[in-house]
VEXGUSE-735016 format. One record per residue: residue in one letter; x, y, z of N, C-alpha, C in turn. Coordinates in steps of 0.1 Angstrom, whole numbers, padded with zeros to 4 digits, always signed. Layout:
aXYZXYZXYZ;...
***
This chain:
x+1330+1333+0294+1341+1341+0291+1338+1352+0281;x+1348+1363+0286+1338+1376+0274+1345+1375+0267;x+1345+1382+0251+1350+1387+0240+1366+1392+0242;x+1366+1403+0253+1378+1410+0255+1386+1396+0262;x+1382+1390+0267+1394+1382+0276+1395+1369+0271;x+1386+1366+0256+1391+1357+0253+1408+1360+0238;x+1403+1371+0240+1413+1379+0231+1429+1376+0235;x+1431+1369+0249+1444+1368+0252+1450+1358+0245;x+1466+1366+0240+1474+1353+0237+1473+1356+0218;x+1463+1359+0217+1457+1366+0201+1466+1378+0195;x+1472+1384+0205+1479+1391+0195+1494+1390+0193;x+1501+1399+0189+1519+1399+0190+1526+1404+0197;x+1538+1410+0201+1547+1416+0204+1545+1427+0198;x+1550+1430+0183+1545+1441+0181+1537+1450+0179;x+1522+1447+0184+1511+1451+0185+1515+1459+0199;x+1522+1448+0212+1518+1456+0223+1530+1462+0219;x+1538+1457+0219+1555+1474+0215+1548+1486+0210;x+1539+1483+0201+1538+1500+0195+1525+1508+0206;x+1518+1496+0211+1508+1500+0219+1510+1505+0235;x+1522+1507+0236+1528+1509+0253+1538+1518+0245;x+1542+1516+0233+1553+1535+0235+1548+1540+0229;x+1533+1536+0226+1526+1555+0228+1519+1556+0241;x+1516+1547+0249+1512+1554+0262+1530+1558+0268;x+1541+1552+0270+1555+1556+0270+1556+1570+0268;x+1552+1575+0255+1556+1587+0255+1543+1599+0257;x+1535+1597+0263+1524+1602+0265+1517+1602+0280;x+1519+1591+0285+1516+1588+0302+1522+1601+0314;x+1523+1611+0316+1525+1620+0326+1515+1618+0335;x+1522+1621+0349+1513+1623+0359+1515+1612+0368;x+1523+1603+0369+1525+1589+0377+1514+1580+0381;x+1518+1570+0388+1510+1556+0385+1493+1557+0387;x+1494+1561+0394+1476+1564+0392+1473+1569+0381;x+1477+1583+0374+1474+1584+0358+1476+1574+0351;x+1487+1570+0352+1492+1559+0344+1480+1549+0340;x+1475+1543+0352+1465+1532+0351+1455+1538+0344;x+1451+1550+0351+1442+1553+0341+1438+1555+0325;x+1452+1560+0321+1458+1560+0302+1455+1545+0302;x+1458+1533+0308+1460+1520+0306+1441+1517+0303;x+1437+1517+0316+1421+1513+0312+1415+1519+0301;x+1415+1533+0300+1410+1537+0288+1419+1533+0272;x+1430+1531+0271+1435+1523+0260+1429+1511+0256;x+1439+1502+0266+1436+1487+0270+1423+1483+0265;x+1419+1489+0278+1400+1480+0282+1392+1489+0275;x+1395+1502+0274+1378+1508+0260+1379+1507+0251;x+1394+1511+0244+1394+1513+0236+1397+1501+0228;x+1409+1498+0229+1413+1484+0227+1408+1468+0229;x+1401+1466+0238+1394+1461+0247+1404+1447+0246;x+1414+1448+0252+1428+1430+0252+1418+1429+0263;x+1421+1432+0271+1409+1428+0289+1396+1433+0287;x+1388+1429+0298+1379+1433+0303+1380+1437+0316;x+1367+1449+0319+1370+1456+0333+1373+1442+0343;x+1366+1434+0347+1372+1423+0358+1386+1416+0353;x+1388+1416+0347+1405+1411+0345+1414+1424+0348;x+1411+1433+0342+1421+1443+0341+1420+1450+0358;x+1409+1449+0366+1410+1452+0381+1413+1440+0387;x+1411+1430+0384+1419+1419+0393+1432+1418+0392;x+1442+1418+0376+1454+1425+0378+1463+1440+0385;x+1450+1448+0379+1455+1462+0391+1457+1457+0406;x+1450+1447+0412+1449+1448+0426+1462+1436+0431;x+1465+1430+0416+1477+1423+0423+1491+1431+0423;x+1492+1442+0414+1501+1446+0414+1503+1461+0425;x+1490+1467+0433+1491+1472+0443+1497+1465+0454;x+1495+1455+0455+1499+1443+0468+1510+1435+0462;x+1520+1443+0453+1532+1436+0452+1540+1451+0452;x+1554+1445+0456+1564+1455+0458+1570+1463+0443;x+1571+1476+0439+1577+1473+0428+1570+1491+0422;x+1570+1490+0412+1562+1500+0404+1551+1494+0396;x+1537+1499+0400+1526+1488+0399+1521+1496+0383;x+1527+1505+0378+1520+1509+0367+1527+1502+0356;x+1539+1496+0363+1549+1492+0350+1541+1475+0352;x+1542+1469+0362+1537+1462+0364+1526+1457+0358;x+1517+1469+0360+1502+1463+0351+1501+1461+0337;x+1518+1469+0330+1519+1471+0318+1524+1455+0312;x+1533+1451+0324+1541+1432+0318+1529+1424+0318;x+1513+1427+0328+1508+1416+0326+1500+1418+0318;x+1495+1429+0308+1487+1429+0303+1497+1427+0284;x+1509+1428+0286+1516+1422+0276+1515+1408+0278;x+1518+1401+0289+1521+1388+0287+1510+1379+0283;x+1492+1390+0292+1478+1385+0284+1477+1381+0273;x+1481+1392+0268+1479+1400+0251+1485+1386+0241;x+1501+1388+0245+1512+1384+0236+1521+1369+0244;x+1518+1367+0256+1529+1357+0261+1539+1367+0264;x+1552+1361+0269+1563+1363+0274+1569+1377+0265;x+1567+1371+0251+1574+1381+0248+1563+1395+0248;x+1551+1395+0250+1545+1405+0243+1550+1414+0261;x+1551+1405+0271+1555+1413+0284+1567+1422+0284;x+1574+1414+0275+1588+1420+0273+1585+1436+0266;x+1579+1434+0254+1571+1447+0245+1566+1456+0247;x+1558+1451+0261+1551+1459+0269+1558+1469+0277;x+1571+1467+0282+1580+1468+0290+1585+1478+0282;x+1588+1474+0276+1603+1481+0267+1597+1495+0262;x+1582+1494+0256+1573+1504+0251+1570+1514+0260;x+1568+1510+0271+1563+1521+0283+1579+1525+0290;x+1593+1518+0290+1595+1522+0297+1609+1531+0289;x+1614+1527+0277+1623+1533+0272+1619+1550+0266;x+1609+1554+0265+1611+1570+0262+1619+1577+0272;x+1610+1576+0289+1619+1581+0297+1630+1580+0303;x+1634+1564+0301+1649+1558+0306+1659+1567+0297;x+1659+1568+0282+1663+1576+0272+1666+1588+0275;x+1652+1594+0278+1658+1611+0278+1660+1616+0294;x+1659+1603+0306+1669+1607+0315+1679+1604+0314;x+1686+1598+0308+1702+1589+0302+1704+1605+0296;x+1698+1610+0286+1704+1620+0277+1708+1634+0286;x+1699+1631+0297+1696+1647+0307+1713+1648+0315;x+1711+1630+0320+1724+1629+0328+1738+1632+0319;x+1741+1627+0307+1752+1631+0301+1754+1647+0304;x+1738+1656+0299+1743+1671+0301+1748+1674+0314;x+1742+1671+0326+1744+1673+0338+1762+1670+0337;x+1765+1659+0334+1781+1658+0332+1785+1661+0330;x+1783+1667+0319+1793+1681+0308+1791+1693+0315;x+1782+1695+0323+1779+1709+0333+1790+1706+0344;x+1799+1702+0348+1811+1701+0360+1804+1707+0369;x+1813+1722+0366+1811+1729+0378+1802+1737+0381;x+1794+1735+0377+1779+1744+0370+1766+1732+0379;x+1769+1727+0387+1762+1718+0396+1753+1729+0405;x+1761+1743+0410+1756+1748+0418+1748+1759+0410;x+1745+1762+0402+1738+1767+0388+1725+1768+0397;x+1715+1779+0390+1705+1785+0402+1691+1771+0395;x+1690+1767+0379+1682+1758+0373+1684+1747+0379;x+1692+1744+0387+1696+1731+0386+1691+1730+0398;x+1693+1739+0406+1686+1744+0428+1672+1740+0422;x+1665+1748+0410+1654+1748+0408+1646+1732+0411;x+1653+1726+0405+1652+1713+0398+1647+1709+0411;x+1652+1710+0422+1653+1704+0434+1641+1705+0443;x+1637+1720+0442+1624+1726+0451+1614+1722+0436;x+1612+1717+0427+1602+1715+0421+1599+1696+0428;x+1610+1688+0432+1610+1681+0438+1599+1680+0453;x+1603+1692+0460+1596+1696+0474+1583+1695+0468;x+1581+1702+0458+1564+1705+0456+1556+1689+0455;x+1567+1687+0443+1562+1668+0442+1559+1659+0452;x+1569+1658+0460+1566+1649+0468+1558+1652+0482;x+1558+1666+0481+1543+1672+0492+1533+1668+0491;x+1526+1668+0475+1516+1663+0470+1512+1650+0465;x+1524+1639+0464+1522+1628+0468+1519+1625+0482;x+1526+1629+0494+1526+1628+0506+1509+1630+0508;x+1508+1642+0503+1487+1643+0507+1478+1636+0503;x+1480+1633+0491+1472+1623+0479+1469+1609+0485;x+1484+1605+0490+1487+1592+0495+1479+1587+0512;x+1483+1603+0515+1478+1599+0532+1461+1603+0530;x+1454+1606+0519+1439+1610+0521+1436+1595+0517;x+1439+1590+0513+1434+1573+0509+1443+1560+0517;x+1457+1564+0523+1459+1550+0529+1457+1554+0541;x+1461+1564+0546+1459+1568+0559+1450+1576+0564;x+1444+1582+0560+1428+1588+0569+1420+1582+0578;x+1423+1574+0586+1417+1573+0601+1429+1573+0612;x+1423+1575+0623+1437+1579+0637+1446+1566+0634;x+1441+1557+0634+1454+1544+0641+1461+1541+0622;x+1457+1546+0611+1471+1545+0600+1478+1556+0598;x+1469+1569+0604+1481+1582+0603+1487+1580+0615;x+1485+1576+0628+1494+1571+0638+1504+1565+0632;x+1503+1551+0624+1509+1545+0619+1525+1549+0611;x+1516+1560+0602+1526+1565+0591+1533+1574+0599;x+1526+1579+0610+1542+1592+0619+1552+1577+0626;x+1543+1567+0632+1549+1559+0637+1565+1557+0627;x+1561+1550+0611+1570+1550+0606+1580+1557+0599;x+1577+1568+0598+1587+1581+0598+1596+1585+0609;x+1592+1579+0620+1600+1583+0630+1611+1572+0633;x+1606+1559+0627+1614+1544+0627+1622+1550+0615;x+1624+1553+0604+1632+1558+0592+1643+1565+0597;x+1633+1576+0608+1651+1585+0609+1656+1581+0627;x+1649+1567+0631+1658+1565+0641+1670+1554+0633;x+1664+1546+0626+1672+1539+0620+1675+1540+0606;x+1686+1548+0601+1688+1553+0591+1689+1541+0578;x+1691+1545+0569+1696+1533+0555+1678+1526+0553;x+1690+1516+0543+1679+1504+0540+1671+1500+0554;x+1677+1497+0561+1673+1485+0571+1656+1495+0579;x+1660+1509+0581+1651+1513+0585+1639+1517+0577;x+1637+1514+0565+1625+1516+0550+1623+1501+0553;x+1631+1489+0556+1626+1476+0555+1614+1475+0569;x+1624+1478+0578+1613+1480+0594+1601+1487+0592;x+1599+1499+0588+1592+1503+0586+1578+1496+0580;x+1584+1489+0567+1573+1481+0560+1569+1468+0569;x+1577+1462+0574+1569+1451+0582+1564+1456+0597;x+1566+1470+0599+1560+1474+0609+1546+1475+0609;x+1546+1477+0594+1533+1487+0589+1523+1475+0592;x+1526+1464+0582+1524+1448+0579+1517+1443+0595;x+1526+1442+0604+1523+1437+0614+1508+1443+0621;x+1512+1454+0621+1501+1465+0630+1487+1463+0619;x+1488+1463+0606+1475+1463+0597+1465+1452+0601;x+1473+1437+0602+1471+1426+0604+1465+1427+0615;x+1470+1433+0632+1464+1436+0640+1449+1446+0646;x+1452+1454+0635+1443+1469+0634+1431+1464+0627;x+1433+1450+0623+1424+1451+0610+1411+1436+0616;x+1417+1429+0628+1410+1418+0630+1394+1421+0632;x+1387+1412+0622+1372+1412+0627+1365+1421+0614;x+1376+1427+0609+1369+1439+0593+1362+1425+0582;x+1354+1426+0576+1352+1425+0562+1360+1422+0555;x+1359+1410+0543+1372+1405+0534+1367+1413+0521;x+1375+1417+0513+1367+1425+0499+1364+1415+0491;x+1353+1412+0485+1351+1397+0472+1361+1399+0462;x+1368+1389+0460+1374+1395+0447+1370+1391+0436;x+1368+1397+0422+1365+1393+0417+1369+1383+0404;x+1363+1380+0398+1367+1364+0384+1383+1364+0382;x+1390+1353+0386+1404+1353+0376+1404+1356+0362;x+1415+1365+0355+1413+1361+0341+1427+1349+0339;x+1421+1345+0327+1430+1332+0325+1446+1336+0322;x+1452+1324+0321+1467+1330+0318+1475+1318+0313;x+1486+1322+0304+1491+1310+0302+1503+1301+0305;x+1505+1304+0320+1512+1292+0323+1508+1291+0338;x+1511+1279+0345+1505+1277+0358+1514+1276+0371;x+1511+1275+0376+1516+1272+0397+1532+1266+0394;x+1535+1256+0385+1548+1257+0389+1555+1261+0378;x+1554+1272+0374+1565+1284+0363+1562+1294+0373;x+1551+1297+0382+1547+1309+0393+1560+1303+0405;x+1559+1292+0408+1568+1289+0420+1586+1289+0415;x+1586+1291+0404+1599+1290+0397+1601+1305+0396;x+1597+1314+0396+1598+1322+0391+1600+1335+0406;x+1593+1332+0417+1593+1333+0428+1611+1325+0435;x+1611+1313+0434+1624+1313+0440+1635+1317+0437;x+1634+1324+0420+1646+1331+0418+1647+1346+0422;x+1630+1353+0425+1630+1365+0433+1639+1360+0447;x+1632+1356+0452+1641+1353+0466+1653+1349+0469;x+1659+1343+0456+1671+1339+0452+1680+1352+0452;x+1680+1357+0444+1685+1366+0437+1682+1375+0450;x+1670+1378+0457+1671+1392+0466+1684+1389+0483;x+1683+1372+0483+1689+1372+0494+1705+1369+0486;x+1706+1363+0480+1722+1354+0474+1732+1369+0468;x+1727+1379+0458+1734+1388+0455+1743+1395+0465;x+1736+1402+0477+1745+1409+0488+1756+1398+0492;x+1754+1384+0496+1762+1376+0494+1773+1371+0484;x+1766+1374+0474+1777+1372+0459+1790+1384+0465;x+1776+1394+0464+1790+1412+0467+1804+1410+0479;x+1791+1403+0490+1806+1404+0501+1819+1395+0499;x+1813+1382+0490+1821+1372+0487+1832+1377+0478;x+1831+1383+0466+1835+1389+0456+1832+1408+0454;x+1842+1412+0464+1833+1429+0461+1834+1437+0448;x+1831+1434+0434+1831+1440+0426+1823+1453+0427;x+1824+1465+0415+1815+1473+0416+1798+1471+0411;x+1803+1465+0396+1792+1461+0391+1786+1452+0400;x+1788+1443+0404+1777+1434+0415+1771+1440+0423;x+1781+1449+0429+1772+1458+0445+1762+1467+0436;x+1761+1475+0424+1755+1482+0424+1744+1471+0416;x+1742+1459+0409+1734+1456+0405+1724+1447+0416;x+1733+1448+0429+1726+1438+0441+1721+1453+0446;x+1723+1464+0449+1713+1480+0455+1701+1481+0448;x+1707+1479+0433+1692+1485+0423+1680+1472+0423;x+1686+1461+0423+1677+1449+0426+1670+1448+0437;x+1677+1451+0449+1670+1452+0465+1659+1465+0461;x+1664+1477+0457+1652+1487+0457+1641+1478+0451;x+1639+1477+0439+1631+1469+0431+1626+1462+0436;x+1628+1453+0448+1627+1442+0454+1617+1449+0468;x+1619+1459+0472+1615+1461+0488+1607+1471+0486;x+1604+1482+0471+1593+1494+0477+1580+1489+0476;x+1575+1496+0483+1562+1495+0483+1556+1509+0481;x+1545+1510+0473+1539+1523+0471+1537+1530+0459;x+1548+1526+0448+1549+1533+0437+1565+1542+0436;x+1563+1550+0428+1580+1555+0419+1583+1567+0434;x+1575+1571+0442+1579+1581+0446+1588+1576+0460;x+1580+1568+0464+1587+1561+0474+1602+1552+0473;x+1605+1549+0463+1614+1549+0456+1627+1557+0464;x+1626+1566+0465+1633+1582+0466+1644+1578+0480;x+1638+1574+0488+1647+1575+0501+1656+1558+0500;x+1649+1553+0495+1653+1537+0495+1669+1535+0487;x+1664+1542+0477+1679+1545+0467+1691+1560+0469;x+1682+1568+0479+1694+1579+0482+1700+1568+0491;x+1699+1562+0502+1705+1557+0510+1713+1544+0505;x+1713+1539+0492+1718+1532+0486+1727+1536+0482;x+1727+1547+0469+1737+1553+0464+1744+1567+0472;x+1740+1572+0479+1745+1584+0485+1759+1582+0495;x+1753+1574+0506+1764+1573+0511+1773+1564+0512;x+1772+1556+0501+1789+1552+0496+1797+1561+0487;x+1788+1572+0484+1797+1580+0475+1794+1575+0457;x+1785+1568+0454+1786+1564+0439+1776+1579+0432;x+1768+1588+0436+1764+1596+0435+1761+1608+0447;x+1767+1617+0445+1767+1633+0447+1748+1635+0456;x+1749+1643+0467+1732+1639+0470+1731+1653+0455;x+1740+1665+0458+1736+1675+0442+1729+1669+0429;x+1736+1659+0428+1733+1646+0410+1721+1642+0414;x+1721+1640+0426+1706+1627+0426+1696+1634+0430;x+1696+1650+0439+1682+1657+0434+1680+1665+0423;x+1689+1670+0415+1687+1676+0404+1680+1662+0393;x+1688+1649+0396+1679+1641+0387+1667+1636+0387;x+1663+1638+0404+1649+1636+0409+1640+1646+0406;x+1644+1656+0403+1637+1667+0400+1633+1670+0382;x+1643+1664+0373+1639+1665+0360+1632+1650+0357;x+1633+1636+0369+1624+1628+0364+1609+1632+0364;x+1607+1643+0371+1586+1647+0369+1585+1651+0358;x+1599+1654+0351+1593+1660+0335+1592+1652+0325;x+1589+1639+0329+1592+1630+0316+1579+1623+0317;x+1573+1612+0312+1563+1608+0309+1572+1594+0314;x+1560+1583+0318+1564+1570+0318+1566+1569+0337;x+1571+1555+0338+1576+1550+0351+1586+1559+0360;x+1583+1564+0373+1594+1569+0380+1607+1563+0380;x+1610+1547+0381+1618+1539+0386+1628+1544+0373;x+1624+1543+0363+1637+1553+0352+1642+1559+0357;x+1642+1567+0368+1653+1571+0374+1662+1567+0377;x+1666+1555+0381+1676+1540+0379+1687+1548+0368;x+1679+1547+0352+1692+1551+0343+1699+1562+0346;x+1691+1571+0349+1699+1583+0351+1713+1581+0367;x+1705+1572+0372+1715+1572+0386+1730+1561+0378;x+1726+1556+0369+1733+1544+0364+1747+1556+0356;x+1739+1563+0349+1747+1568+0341+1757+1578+0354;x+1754+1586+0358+1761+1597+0367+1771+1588+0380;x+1771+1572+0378+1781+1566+0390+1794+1572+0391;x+1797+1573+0400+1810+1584+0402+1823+1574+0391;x+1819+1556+0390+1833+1547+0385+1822+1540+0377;x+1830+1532+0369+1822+1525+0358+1817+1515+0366;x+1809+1504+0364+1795+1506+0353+1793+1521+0355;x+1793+1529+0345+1787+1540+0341+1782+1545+0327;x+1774+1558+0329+1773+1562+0314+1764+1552+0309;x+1761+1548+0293+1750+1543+0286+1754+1524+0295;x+1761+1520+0296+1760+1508+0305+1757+1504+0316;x+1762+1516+0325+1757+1518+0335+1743+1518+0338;x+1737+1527+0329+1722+1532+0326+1711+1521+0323;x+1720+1515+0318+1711+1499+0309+1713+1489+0323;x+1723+1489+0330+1729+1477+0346+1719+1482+0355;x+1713+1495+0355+1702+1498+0370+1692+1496+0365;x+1690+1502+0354+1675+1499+0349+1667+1483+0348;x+1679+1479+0341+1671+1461+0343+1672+1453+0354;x+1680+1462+0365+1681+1455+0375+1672+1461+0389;x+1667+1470+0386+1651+1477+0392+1645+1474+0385;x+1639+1465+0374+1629+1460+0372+1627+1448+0371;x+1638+1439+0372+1642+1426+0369+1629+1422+0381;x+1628+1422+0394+1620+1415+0405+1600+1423+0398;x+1599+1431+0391+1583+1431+0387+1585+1422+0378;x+1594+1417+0371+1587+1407+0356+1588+1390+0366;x+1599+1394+0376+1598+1378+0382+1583+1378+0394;x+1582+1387+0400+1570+1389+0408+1558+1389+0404;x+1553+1394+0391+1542+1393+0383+1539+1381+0377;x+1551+1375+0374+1547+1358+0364+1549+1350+0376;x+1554+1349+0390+1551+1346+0402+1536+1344+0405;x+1533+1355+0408+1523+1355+0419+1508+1354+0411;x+1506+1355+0398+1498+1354+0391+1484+1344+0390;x+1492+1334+0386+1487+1322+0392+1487+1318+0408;x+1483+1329+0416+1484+1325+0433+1475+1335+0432;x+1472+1341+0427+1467+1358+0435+1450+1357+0438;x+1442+1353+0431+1431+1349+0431+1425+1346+0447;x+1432+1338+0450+1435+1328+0463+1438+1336+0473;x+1452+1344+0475+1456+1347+0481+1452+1362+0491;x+1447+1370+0477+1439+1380+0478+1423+1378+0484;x+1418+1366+0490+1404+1366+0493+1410+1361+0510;x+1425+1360+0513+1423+1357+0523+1426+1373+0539;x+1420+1368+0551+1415+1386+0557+1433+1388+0559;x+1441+1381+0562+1456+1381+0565+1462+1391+0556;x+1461+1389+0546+1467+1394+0533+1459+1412+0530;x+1447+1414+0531+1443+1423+0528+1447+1436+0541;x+1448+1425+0553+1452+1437+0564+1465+1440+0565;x+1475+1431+0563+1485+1437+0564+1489+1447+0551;x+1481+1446+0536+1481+1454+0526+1479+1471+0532;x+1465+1468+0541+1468+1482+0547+1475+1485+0555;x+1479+1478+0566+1487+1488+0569+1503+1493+0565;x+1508+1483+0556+1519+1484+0546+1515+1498+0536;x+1502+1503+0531+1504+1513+0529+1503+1527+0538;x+1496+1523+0550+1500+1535+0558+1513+1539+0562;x+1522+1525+0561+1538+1528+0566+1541+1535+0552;x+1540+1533+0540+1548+1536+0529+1544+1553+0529;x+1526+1560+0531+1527+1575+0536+1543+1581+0549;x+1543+1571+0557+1551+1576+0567+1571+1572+0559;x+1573+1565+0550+1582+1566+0541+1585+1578+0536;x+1573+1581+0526+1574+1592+0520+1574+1608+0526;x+1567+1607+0537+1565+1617+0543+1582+1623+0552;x+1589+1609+0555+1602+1613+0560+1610+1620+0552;x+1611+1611+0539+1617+1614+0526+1614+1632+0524;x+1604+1634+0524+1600+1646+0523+1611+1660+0530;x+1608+1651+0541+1618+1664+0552+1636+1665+0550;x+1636+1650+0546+1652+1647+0543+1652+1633+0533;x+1656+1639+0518+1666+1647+0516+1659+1659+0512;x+1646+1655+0511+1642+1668+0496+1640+1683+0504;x+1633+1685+0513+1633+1695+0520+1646+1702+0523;x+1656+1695+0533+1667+1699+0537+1677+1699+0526;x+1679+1696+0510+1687+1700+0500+1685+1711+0494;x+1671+1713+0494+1658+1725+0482+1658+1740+0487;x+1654+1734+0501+1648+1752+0508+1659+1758+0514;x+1668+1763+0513+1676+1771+0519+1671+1786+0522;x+1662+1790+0515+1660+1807+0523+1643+1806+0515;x+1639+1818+0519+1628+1828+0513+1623+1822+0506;x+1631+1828+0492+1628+1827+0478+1630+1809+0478;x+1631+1801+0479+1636+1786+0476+1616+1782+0479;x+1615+1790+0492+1604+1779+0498+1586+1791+0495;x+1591+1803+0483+1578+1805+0478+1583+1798+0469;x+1594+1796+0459+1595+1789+0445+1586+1777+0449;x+1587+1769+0459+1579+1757+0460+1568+1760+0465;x+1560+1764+0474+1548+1770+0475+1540+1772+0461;x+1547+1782+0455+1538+1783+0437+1538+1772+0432;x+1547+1761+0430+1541+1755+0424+1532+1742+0431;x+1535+1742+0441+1525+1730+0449+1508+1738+0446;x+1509+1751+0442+1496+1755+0440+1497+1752+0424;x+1501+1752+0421+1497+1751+0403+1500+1735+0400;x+1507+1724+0411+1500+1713+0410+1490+1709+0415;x+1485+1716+0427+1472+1707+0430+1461+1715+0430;x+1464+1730+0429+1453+1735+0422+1448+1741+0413;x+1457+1745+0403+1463+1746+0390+1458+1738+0381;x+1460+1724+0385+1463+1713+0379+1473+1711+0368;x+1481+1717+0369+1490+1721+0354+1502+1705+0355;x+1504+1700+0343+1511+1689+0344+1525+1691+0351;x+1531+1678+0355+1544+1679+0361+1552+1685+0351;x+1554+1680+0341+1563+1681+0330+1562+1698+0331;x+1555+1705+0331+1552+1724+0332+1560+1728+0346;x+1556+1721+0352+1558+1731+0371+1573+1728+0366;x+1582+1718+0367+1591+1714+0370+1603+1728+0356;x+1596+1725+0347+1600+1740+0340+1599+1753+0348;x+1589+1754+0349+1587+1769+0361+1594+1769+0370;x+1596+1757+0378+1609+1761+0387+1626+1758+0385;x+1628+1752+0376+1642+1756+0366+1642+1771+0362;x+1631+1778+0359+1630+1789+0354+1632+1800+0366;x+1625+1799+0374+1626+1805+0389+1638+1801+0395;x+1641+1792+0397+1652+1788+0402+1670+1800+0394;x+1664+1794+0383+1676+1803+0376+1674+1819+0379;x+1665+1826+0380+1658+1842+0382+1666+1843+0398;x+1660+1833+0407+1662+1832+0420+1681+1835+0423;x+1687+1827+0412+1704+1829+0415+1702+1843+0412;x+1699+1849+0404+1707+1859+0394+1699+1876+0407;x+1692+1874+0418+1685+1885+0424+1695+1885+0436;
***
């Protein structure tokens, strides 16, 4: 056993709290940067892991549903510190941006009638730029051969035959099925050493029945009892529960949740999609801000705090789940094929998402679709951080009303 990985369990809570809200307020650039701030902290600098622990947890939290940078953040808390240091870990990385989207949404509120404001359009086509260049990023690594870009049109075209949740859920076990198929006779990847951990198979199997619990029993609680707080804490839990991909993918799973019952404006939810690239930390924060802007209470700072823990509630139960399984599970060829083609479906997620909502809310003329053109160039070849473009086109945006 090395030095770094006997280190678990050795430190505190407040070690990792202060050690995750400064990557919290510092992390730009979403989950792939993310990971990256994390190994260079964590594992060089810090050294709680070592490189084979810290890539055998990266690879479990790719192959789980959820937001895997936040994810890598609870297990390297719970390494570190135990239960609570996961909690610390959590709270550190995720409250700077839950915060100053909570604070963005109040202004958006006090703006009424000022929704159709030319900054706020902006907000929207800096959106387009964003998720263009996830859309490319994503399909040069899951999808780049014929039969998973087949795949990802395949599941873009399942999304908008079958609208809502149900058609993001098809999609992903479409993807699943076909990978599994696509994939018979490939090479298994070795995986490499477990790191240790401290609790075993049945706190993992406990912790697992209450994901399933909770993902199937709540829509049930709701119909039995239709409160508002329940339905919206059983939407933000199902999101939480079913993406696959990361924060961006996110995007369609929850307009179709909150949009069309009416609990958020589609105006609220891309101007808010659009100031989340300016914040540092986890996409899924976007939760608070949808929390806060609900047209009926839960709303506002309770609201904000009811989506947020309940989009992340299924990573802290899925990670102390599958932890103790993953070793195992991951060496087997079933699991690694349908991982691919589940991510070629989540390209063809995103890529729908792309054309509707973000496309068809943003570009309305000329000027809308060079505002996004410049900055898809000054994100990907610029390289200029999100937190910048997303100003430049608030900035443009506003110039854009006033010509």
């Amino acid at each position: 056993m090395t030095e770094a990985t006997a280190k678990r369990g050795e430190g505190t809570w407040f070690e990792v709290l202060m050690a995750f809200l400064r990557l919290g307020l510092t992390s730009f650039g979403g989950p792939v940067a993310h990971l990256g701030y994390f190994r260079q902290d964590i594992v060089e600098k810090r050294r709680w892991l070592d490189e084979r622990a810290y890539a055998d947890l990266v690879a479990l939290c790719q192959f789980l549903p959820g937001p895997a940078s936040s994810q890598v953040g609870i297990g390297i808390g719970l390494y570190r510190a135990g239960v609570p240091g996961a909690f610390a870990a959590w709270v550190g990385f995720t409250l700077p941006s839950a915060l100053a989207l909570a604070l963005f949404a109040s202004g958006v509120e006090n703006l009424g009638g000022a929704l159709g404001s030319g900054w706020l359009h902006g907000l929207k086509v800096a959106a387009v730029a964003v998720v263009a260049l996830a859309v490319w990023g994503m399909a040069g690594t899951m999808a780049n051969d014929r039969p998973r870009a087949s795949l990802a049109i395949a599941s873009a075209a399942l999304v908008f035959a079958v609208p809502g949740a149900a058609g993001q859920i098809g999609a992903i076990v479409l993807g699943a099925g076909v990978g599994i198929f696509l994939s018979r006779g490939q090479p298994v990847t070795a995986s490499p050493a477990p790191a240790p951990l401290g609790h075993g198979r049945t706190v993992g199997v406990l912790c697992l029945a209450v994901f399933f619990l909770l993902l199937v029993g709540l829509p049930i609680v709701v119909e039995r009892w239709p409160r508002h707080d329940l339905a919206v804490a059983s939407a933000f839990y199902r999101a939480g529960s079913l993406v696959f991909g990361g924060g961006h993918v996110v995007l369609p799973l929850l307009r179709a949740m909150v949009v069309p019952p009416g609990w958020v404006s589609d105006n609220l939810f891309l101007a808010g999609y659009g100031a989340a690239q300016a914040v540092p930390g986890p996409l899924f924060t976007f939760s608070a801000y949808l929390g806060f802007v609900l047209d009926r209470p839960p709303n506002g700072w309770i609201g904000a705090a009811l989506c947020l823990v309940a989009i992340f509630l299924p990573s802290f139960l899925l990670v102390f789940g599958a932890l103790p399984f993953w070793d195992r599970l991951r060496g087997r060829p079933g699991a690694q094929s349908a991982l691919r083609g589940v991510n070629a479906a989540v390209v063809g997620l995103l890529l729908a998402a792309l054309y509707d909502p973000v496309w068809k809310s943003a570009i309305a003329n000329a000027g809308d679709f060079i505002l996004a053109a410049a900055a898809l160039v000054l994100l990907a070849v610029w390289k200029l951080p999100p937190w910048l473009v997303v100003i430049f086109c608030a900035l443009g945006g506003a110039a854009l009303a006033h010509l």
